[in-house]
PDB file of N, CA, C and O in Angstrom:
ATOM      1  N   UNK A   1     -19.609 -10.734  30.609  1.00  0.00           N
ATOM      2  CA  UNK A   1     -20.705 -10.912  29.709  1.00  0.00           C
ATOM      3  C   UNK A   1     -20.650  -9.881  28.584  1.00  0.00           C
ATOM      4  O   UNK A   1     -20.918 -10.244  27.439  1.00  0.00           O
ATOM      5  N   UNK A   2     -20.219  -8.236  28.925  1.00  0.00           N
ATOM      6  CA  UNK A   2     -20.596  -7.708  28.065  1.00  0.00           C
ATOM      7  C   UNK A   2     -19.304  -7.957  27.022  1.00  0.00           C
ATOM      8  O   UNK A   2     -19.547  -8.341  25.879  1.00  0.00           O
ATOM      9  N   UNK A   3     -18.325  -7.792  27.330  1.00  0.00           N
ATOM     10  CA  UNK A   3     -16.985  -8.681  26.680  1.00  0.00           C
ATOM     11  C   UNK A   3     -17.407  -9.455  25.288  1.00  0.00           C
ATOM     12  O   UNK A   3     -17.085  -9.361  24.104  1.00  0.00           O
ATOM     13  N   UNK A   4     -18.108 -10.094  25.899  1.00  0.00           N
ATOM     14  CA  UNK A   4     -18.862 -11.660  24.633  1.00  0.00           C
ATOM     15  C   UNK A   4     -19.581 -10.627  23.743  1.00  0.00           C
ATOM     16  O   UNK A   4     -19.383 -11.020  22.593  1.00  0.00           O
ATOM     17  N   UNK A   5     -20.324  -9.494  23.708  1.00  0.00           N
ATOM     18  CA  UNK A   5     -21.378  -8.894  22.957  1.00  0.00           C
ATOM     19  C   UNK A   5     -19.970  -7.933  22.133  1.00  0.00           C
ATOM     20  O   UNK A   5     -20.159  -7.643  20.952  1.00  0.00           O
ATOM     21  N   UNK A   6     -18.995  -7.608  22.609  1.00  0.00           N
ATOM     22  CA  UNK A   6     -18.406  -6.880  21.965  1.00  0.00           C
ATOM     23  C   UNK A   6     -17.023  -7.732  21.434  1.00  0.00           C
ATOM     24  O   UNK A   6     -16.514  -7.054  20.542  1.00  0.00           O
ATOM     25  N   UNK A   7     -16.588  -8.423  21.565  1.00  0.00           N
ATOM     26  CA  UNK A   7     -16.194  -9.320  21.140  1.00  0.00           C
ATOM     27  C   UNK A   7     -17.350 -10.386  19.609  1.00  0.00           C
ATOM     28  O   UNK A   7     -17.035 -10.764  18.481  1.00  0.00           O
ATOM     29  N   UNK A   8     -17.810 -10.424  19.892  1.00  0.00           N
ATOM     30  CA  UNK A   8     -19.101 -11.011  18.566  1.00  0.00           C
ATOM     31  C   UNK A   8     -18.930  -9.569  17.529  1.00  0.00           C
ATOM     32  O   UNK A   8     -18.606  -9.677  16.346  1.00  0.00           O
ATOM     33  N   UNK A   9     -19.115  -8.676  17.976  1.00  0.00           N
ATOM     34  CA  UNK A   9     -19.867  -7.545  17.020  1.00  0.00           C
ATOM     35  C   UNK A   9     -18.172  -6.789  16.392  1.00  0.00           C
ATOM     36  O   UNK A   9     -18.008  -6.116  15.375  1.00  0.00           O
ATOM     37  N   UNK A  10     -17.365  -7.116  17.185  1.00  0.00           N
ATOM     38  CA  UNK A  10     -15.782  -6.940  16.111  1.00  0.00           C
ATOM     39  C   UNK A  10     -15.192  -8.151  15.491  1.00  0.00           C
ATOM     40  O   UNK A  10     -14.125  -8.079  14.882  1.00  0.00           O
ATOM     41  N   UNK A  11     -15.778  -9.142  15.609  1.00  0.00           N
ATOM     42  CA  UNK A  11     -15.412 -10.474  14.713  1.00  0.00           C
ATOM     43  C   UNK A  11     -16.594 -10.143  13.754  1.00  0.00           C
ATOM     44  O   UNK A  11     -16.196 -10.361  12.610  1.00  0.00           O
ATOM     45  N   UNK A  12     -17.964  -9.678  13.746  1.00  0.00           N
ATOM     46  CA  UNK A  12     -18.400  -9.501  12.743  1.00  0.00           C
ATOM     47  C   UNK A  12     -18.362  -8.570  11.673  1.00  0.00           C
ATOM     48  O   UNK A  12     -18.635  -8.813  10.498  1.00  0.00           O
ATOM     49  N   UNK A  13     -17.917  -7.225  12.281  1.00  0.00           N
ATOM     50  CA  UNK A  13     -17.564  -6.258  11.402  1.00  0.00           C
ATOM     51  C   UNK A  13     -15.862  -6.657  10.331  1.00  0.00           C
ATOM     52  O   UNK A  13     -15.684  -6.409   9.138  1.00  0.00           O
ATOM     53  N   UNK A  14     -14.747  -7.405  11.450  1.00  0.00           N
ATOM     54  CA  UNK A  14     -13.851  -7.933  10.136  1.00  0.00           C
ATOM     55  C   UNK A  14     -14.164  -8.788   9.035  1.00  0.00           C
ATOM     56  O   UNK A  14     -13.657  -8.687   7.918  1.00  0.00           O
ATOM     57  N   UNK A  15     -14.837  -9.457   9.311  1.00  0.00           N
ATOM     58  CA  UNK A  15     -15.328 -10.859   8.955  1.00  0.00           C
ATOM     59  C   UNK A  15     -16.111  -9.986   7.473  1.00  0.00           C
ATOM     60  O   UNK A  15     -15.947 -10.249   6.281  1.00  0.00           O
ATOM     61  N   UNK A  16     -17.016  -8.852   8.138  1.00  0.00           N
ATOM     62  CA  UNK A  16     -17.793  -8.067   6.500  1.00  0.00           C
ATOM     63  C   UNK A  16     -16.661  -7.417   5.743  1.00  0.00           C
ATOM     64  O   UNK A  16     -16.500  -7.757   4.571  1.00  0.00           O
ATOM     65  N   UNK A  17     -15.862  -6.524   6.280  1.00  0.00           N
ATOM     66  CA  UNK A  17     -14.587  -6.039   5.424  1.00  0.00           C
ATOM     67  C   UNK A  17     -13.659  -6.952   4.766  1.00  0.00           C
ATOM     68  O   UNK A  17     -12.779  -6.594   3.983  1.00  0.00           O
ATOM     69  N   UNK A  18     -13.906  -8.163   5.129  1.00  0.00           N
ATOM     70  CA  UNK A  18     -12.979  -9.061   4.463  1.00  0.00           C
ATOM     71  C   UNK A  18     -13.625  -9.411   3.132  1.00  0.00           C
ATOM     72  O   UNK A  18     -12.940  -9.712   2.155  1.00  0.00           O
ATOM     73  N   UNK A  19     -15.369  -9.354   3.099  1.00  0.00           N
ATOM     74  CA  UNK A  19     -15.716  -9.573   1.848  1.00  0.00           C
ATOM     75  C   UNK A  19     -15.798  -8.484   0.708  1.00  0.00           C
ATOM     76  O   UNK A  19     -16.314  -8.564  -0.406  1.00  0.00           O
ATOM     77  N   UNK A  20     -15.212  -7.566   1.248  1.00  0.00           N
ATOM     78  CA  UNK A  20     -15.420  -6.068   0.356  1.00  0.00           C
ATOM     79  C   UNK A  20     -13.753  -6.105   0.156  1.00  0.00           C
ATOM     80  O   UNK A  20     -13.220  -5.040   0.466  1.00  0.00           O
ATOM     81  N   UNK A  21     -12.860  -7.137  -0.303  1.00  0.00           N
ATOM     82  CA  UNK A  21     -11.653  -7.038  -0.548  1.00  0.00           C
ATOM     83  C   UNK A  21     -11.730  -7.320  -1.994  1.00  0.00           C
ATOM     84  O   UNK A  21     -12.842  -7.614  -2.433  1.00  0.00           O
ATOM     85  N   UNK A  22     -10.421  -7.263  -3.053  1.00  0.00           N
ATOM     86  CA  UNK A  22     -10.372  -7.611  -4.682  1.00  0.00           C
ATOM     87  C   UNK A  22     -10.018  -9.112  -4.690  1.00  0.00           C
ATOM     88  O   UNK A  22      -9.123  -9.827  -4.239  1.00  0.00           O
ATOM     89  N   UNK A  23     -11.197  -9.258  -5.449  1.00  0.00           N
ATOM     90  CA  UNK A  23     -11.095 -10.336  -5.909  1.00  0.00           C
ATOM     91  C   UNK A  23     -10.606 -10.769  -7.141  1.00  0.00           C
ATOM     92  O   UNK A  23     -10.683  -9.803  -7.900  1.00  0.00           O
ATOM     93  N   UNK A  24     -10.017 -11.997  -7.880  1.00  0.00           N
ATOM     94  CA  UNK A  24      -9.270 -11.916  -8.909  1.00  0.00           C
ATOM     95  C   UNK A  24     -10.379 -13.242  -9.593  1.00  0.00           C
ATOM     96  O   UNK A  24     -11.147 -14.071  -9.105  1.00  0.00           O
ATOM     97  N   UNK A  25     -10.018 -12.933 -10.697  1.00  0.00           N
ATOM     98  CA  UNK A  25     -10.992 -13.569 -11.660  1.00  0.00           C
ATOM     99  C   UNK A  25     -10.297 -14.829 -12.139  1.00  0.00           C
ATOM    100  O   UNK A  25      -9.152 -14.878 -11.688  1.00  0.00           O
ATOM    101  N   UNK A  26     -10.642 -15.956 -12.972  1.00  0.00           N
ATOM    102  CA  UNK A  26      -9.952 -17.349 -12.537  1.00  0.00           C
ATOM    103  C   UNK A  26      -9.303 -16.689 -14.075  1.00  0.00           C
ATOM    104  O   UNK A  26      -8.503 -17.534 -14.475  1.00  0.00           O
ATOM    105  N   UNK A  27      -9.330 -16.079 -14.587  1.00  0.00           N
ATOM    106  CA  UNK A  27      -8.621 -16.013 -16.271  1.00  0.00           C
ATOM    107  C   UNK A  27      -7.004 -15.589 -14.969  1.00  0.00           C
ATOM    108  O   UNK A  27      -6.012 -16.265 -14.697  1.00  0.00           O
ATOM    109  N   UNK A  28      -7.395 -14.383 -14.550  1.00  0.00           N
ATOM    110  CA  UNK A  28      -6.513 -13.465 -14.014  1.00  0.00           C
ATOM    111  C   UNK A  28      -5.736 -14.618 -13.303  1.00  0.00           C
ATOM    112  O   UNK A  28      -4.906 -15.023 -14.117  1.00  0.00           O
ATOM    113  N   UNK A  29      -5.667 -15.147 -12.428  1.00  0.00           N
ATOM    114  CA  UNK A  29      -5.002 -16.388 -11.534  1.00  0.00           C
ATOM    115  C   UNK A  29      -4.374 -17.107 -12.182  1.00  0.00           C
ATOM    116  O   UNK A  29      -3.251 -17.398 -11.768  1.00  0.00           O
ATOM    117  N   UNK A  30      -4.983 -17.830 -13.803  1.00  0.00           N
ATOM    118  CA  UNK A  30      -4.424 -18.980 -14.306  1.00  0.00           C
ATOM    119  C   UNK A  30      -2.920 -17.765 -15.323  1.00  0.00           C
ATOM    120  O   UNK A  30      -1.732 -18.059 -15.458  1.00  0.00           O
ATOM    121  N   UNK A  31      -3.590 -16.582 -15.789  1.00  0.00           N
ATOM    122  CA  UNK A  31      -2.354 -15.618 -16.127  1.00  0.00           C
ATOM    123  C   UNK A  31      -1.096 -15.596 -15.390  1.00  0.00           C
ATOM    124  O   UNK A  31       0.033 -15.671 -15.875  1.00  0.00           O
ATOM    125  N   UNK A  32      -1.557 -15.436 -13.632  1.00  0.00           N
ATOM    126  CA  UNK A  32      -0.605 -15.442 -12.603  1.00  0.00           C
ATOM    127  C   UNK A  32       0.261 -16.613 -12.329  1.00  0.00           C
ATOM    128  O   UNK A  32       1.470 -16.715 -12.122  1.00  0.00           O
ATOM    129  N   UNK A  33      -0.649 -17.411 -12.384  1.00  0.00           N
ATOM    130  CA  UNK A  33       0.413 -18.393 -12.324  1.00  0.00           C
ATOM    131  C   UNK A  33       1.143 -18.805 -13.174  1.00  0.00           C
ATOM    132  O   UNK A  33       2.176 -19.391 -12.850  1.00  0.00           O
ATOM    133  N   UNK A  34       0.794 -18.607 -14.519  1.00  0.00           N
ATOM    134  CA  UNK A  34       2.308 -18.937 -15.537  1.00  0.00           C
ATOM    135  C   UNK A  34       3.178 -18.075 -16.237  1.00  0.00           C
ATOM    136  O   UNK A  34       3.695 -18.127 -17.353  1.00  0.00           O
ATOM    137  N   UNK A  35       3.228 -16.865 -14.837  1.00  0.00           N
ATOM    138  CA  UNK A  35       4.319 -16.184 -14.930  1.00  0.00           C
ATOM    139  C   UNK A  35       5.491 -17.213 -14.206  1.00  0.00           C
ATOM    140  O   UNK A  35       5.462 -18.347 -13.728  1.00  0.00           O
ATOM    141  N   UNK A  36       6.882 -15.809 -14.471  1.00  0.00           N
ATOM    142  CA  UNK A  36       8.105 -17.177 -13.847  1.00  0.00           C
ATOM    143  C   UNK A  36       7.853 -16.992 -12.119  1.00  0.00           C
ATOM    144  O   UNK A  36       8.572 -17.782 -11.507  1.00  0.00           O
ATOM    145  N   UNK A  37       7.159 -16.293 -11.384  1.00  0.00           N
ATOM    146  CA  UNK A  37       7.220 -15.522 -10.125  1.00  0.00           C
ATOM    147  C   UNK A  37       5.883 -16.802  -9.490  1.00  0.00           C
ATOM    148  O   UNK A  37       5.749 -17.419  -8.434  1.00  0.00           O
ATOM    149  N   UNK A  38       5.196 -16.742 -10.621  1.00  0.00           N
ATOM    150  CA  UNK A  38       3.877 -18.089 -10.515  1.00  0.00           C
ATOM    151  C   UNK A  38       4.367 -18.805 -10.535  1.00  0.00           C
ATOM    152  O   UNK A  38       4.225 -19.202  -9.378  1.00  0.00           O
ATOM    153  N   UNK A  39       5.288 -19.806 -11.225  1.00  0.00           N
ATOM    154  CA  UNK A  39       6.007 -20.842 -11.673  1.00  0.00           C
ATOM    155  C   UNK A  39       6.720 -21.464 -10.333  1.00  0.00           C
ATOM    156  O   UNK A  39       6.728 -22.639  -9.968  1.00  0.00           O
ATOM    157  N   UNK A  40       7.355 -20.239  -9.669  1.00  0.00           N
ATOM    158  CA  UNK A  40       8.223 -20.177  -8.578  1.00  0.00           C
ATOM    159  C   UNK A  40       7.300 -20.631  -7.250  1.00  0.00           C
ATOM    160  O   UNK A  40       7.710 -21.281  -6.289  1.00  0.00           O
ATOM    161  N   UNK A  41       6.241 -20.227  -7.410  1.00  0.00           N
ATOM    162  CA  UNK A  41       5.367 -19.951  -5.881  1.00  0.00           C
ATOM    163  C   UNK A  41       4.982 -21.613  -5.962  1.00  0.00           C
ATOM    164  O   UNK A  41       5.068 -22.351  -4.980  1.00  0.00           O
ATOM    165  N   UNK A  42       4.547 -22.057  -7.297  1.00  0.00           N
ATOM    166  CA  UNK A  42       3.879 -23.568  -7.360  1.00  0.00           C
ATOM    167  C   UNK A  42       4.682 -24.258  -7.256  1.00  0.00           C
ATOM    168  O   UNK A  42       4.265 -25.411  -7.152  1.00  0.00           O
ATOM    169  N   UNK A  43       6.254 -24.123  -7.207  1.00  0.00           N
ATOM    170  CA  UNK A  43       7.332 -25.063  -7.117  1.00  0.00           C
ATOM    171  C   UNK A  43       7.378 -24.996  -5.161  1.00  0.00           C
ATOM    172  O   UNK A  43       7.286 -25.945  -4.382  1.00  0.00           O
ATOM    173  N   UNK A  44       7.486 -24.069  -4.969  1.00  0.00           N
ATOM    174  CA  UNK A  44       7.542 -23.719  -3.076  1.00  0.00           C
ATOM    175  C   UNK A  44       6.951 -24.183  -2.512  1.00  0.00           C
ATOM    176  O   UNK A  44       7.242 -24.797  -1.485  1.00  0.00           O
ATOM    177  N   UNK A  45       5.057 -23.926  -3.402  1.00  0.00           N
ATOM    178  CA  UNK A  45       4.028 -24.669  -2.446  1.00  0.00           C
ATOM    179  C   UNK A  45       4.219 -26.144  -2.304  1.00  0.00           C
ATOM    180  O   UNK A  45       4.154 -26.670  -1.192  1.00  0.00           O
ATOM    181  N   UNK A  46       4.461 -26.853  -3.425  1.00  0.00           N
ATOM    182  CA  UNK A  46       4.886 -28.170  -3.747  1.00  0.00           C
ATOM    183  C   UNK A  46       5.332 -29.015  -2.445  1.00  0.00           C
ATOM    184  O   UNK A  46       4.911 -29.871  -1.667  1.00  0.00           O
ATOM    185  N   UNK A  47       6.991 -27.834  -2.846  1.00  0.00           N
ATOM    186  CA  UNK A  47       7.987 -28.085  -1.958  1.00  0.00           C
ATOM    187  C   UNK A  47       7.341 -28.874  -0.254  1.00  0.00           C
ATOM    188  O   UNK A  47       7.312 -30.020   0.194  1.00  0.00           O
ATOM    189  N   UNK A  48       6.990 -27.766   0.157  1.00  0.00           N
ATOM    190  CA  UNK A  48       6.108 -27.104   1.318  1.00  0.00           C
ATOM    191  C   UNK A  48       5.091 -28.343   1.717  1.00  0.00           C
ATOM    192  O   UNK A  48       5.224 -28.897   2.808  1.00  0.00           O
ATOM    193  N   UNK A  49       4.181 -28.707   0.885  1.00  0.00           N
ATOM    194  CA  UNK A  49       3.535 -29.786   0.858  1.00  0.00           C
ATOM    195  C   UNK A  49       3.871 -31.479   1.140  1.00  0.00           C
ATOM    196  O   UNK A  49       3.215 -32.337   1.730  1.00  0.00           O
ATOM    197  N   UNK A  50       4.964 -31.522   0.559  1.00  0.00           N
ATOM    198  CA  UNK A  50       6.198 -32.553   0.373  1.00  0.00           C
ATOM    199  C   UNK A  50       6.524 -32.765   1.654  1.00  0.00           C
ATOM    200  O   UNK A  50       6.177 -33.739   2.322  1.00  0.00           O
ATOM    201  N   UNK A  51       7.284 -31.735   2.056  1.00  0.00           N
ATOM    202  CA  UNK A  51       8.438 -31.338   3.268  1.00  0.00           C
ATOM    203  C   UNK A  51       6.910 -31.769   4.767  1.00  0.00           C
ATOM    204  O   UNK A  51       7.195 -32.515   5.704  1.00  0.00           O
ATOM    205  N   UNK A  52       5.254 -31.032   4.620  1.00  0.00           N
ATOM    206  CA  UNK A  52       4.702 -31.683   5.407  1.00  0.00           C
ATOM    207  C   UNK A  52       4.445 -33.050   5.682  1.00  0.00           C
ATOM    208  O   UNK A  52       4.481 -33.539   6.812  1.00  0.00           O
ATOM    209  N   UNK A  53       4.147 -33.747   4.487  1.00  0.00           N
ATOM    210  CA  UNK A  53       4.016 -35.349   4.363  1.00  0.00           C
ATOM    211  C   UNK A  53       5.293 -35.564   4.960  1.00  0.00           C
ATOM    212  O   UNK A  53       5.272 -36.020   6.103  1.00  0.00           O
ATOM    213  N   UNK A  54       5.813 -35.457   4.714  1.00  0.00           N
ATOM    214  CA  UNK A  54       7.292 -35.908   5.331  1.00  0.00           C
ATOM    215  C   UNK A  54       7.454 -35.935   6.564  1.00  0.00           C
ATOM    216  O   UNK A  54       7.586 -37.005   7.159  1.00  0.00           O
ATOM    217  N   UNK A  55       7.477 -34.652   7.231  1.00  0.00           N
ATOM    218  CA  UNK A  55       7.085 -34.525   8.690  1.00  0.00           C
ATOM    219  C   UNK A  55       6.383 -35.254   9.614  1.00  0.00           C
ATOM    220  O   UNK A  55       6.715 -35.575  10.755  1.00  0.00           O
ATOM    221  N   UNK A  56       4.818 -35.608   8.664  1.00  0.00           N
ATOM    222  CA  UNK A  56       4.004 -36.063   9.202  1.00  0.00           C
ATOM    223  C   UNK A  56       4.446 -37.999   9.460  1.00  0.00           C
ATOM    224  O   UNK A  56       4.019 -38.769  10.321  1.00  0.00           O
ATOM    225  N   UNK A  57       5.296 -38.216   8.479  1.00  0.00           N
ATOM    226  CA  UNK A  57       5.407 -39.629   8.416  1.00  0.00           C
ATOM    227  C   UNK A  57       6.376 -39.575   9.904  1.00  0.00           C
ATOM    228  O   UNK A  57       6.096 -40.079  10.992  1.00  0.00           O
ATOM    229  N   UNK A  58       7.293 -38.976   9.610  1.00  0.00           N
ATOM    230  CA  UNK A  58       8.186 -38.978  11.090  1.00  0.00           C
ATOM    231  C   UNK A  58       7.620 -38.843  12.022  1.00  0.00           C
ATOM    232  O   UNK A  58       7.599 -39.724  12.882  1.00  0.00           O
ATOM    233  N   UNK A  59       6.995 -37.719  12.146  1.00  0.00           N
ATOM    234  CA  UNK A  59       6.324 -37.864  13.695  1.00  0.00           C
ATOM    235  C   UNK A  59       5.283 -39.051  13.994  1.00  0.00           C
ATOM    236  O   UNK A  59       4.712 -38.910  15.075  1.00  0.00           O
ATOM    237  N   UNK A  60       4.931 -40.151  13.287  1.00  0.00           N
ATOM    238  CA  UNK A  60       4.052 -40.935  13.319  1.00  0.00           C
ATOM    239  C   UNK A  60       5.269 -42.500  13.849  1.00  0.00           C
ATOM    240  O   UNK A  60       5.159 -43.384  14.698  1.00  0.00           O
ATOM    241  N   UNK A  61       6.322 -42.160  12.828  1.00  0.00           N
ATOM    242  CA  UNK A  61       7.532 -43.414  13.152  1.00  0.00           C
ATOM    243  C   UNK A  61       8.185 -42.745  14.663  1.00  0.00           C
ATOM    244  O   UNK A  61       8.346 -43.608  15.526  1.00  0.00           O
ATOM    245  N   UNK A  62       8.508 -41.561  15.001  1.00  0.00           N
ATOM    246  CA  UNK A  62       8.742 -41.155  16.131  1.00  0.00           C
ATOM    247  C   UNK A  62       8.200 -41.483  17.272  1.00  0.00           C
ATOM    248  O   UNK A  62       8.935 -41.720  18.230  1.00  0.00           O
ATOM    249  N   UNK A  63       6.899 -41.553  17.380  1.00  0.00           N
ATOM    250  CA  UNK A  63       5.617 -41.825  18.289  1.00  0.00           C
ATOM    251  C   UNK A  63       5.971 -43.338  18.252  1.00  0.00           C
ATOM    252  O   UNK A  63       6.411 -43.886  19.263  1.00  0.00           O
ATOM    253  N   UNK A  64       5.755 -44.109  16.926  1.00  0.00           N
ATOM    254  CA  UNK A  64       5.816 -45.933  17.500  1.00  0.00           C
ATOM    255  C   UNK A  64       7.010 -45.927  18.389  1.00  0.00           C
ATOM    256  O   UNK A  64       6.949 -46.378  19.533  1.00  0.00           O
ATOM    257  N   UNK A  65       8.152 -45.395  17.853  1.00  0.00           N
ATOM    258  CA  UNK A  65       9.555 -45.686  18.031  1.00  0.00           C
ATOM    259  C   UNK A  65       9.644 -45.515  19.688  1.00  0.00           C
ATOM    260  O   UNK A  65      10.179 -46.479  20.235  1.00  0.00           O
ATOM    261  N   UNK A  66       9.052 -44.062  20.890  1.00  0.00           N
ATOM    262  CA  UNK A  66       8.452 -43.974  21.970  1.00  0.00           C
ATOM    263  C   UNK A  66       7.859 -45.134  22.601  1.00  0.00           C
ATOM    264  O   UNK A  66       8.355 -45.842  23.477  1.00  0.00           O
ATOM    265  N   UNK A  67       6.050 -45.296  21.698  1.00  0.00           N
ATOM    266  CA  UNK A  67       5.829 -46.275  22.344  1.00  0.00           C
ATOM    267  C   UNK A  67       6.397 -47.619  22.914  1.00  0.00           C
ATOM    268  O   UNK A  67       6.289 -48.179  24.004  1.00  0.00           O
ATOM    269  N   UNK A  68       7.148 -47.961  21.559  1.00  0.00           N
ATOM    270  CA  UNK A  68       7.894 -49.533  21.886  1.00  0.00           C
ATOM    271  C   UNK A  68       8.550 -49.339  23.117  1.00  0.00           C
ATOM    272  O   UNK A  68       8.434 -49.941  24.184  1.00  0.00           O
ATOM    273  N   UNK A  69       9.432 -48.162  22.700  1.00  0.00           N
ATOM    274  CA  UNK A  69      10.982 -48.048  23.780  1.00  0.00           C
ATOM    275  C   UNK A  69      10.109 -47.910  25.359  1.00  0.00           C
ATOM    276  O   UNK A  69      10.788 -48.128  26.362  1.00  0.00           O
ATOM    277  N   UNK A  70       9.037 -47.651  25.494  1.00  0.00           N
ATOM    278  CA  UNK A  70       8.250 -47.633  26.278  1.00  0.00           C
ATOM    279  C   UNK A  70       7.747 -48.389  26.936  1.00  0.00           C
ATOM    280  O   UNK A  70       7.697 -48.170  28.146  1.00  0.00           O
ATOM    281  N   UNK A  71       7.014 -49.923  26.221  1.00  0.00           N
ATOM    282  CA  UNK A  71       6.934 -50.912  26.521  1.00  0.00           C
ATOM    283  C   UNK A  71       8.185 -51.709  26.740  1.00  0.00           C
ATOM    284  O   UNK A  71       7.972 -52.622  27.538  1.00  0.00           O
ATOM    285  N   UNK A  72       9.342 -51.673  26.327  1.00  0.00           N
ATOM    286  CA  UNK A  72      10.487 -52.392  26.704  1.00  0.00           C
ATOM    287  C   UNK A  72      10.628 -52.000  27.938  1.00  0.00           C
ATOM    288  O   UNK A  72      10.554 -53.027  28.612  1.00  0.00           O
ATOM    289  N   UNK A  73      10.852 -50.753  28.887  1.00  0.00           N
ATOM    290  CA  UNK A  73      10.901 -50.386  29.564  1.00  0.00           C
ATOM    291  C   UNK A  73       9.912 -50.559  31.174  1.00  0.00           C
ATOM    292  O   UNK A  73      10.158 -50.371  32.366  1.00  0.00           O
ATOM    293  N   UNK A  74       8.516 -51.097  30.228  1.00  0.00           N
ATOM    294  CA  UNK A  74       7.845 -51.817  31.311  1.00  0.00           C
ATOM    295  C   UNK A  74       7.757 -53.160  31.756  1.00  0.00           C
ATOM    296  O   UNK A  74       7.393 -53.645  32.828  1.00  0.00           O
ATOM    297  N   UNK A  75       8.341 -53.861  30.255  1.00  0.00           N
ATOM    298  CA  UNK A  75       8.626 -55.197  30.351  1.00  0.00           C
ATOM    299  C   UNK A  75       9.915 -55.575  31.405  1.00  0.00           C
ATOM    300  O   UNK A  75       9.802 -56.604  32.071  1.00  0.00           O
ATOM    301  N   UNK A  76      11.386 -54.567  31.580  1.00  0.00           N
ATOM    302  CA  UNK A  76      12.343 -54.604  31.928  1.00  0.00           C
ATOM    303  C   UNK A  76      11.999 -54.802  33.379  1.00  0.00           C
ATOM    304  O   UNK A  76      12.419 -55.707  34.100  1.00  0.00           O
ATOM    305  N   UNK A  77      11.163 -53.814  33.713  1.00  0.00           N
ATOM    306  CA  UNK A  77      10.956 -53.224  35.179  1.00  0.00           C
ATOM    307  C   UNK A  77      10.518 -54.648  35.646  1.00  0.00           C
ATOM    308  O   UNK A  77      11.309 -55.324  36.304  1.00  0.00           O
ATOM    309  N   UNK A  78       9.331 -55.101  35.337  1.00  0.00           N
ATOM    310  CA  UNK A  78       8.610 -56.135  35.433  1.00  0.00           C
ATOM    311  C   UNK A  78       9.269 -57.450  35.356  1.00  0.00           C
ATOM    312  O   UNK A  78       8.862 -58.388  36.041  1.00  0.00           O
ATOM    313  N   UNK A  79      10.160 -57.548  34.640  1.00  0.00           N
ATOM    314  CA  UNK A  79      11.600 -59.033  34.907  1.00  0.00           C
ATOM    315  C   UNK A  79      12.111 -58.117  36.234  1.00  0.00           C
ATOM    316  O   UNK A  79      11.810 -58.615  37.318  1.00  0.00           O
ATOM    317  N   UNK A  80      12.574 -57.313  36.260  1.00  0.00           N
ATOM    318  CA  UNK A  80      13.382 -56.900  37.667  1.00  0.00           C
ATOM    319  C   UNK A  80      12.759 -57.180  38.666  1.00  0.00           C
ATOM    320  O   UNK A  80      13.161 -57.929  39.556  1.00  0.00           O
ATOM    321  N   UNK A  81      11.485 -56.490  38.627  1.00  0.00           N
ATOM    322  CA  UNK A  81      10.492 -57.145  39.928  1.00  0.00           C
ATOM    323  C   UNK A  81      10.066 -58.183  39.874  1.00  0.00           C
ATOM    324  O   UNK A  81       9.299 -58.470  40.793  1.00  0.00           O
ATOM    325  N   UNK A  82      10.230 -58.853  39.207  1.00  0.00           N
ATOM    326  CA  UNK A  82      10.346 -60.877  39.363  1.00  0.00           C
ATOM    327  C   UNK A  82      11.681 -61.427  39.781  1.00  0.00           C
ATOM    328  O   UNK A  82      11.724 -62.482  40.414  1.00  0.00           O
ATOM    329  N   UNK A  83      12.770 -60.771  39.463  1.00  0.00           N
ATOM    330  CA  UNK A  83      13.812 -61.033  40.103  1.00  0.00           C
ATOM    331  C   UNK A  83      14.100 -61.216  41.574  1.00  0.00           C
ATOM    332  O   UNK A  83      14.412 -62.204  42.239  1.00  0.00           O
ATOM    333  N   UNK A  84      13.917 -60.072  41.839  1.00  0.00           N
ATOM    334  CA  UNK A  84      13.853 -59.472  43.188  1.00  0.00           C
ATOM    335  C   UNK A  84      13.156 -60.838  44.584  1.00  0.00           C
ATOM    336  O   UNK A  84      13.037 -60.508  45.764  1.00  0.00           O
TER     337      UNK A  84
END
C-alpha cells in the first residue's frame, strides 16, 4: 500500500520538472527546421513513417495469410477424418 503513495508522489514530482523544461517558440522550430540538419530529420521522420505503414500492411497480409493456411489445415484434417 504504502508503495502506491510513494510511487504517485515520484510520478508527480517528474511529471512537474518536466514542465519547468525550454521551451521553443514556433518562429524558433519553423527556423529549425529549414536548416539542412532540419531538412534531414523531416526526410527520416518521413522515412520512418513510410517504413511503419508498410509494416503495418504486412503484418495485416501476414495474419490473413496464417489464418487461411489455418483453415486449410482444418479443412484437411476434417476430409481425413471422413476418410477414415
Amino acid at each position: 500500500m504504502r508503495s502506491r503513495y510513494v510511487f504517485a508522489v515520484v510520478l508527480a514530482g517528474f511529471t512537474s520538472f518536466s514542465a519547468c523544461g525550454p521551451h521553443e517558440t514556433p518562429e524558433e522550430r519553423r527556423r529549425a527546421a529549414d536548416t539542412p540538419a532540419g531538412k534531414v530529420g523531416q526526410a527520416a521522420h518521413k522515412a520512418v513513417v513510410e517504413a511503419n505503414k508498410a509494416s503495418q500492411v504486412i503484418g495485416r497480409q501476414l495474419k490473413q495469410a496464417a489464418h487461411d493456411a489455418r483453415e486449410g489445415w482444418k479443412e484437411d484434417a476434417h476430409k481425413e477424418k471422413d476418410r477414415k
